[in-house]
N, C-alpha and C positions, 0 to 999 in steps of 0.2 A: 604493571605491564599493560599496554593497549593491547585492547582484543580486534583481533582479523576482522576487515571488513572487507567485502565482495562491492561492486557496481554492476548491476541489472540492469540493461537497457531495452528498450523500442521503441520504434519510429514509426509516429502514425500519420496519418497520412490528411490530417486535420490541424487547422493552427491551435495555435497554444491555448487560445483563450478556449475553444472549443475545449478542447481535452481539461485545461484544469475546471469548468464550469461544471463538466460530465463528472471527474474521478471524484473531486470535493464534495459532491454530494452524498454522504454518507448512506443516502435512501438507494442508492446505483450498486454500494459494495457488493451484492449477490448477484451482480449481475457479471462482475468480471473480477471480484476476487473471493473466491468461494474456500481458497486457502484461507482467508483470515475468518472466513464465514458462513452460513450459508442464512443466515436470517437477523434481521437489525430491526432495533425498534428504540425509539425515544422516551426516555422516562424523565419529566421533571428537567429538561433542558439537555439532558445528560446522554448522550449514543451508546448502546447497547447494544454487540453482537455476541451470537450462540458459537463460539467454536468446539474442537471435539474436548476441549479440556472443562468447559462450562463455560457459562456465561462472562465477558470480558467489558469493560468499559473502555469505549475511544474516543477519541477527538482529534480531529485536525486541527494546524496552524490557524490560526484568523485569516478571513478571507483578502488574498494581496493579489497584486499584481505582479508579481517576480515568478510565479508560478510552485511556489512553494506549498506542497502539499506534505510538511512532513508530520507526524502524529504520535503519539502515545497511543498505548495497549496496558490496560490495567488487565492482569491476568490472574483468573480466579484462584490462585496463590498466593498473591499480594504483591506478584512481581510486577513492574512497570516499565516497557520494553519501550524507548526515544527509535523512531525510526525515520531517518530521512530519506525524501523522494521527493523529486521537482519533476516541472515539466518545462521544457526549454523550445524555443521558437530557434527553426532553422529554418527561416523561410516562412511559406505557407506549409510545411511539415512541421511537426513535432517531434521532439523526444523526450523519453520518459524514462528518467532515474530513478531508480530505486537502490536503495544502499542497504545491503542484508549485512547483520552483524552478527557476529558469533556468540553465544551468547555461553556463561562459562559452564563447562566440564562439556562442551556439545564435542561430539567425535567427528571425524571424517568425514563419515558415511552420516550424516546427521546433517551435517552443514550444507554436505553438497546437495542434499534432496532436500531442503530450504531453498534452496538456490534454483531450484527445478521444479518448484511450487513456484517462486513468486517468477519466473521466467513466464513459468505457462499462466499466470495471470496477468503480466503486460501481454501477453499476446491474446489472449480476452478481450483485454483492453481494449485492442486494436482493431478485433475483430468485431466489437461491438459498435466502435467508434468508424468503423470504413464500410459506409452499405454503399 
């Protein structure tokens, strides 16, 4: 059975290259996504953020030009969470997907406050990205 996915959007108010240059940089994540983190550090090539479950290992897509920023989460479980998210050029705007997935036995009330983490960290995003 495929598991429920959600689409997360916003729209900042900087071009694409801008925004994917900012978000890709895994050293930025505390600065607008404090859901996945609140501190990263680089070990031996490898990204490493502190979240409240313990230490996680991440990595983005290789660096492209399609604006594909989506990433893996090694989670101090052993679980390995595929999460996609682009950032798409409309204009000299952007927008910024994010695709939350359900992940299994998660409830209602679990999913949707997912969804209301990674909401309030596109608009982080946004807010860090529009002075």
């Amino acid at each position: 059975m495929a598991s429920e996915s959600r689409h997360i959007s916003e729209y900042i108010d900087r071009t694409a290259a801008d925004v994917y240059a900012y978000a890709s940089d895994p050293a930025n994540l505390p600065n607008w996504a404090p859901g996945l983190g609140t501190t990263v550090e680089k070990v031996d090539g490898q990204w490493f953020v502190q979240t409240p479950e313990g230490r996680a290992a991440f990595g983005f897509a290789a660096p492209n030009d399609f604006g594909v920023l989506d990433h893996s989460v090694a989670l101090p479980s052993g679980e390995v969470m595929y999460v996609p998210m682009r950032v798409i050029a409309d204009g000299k705007v952007s927008e910024v997907v994010f695709t939350l997935r359900r992940r299994p036995g998660m409830t209602d009330d679990e999913f949707a406050r997912d969804a209301e983490l990674v909401a309030a960290d596109l608009a982080r995003l946004r807010q860090v990205l529009t002075y």
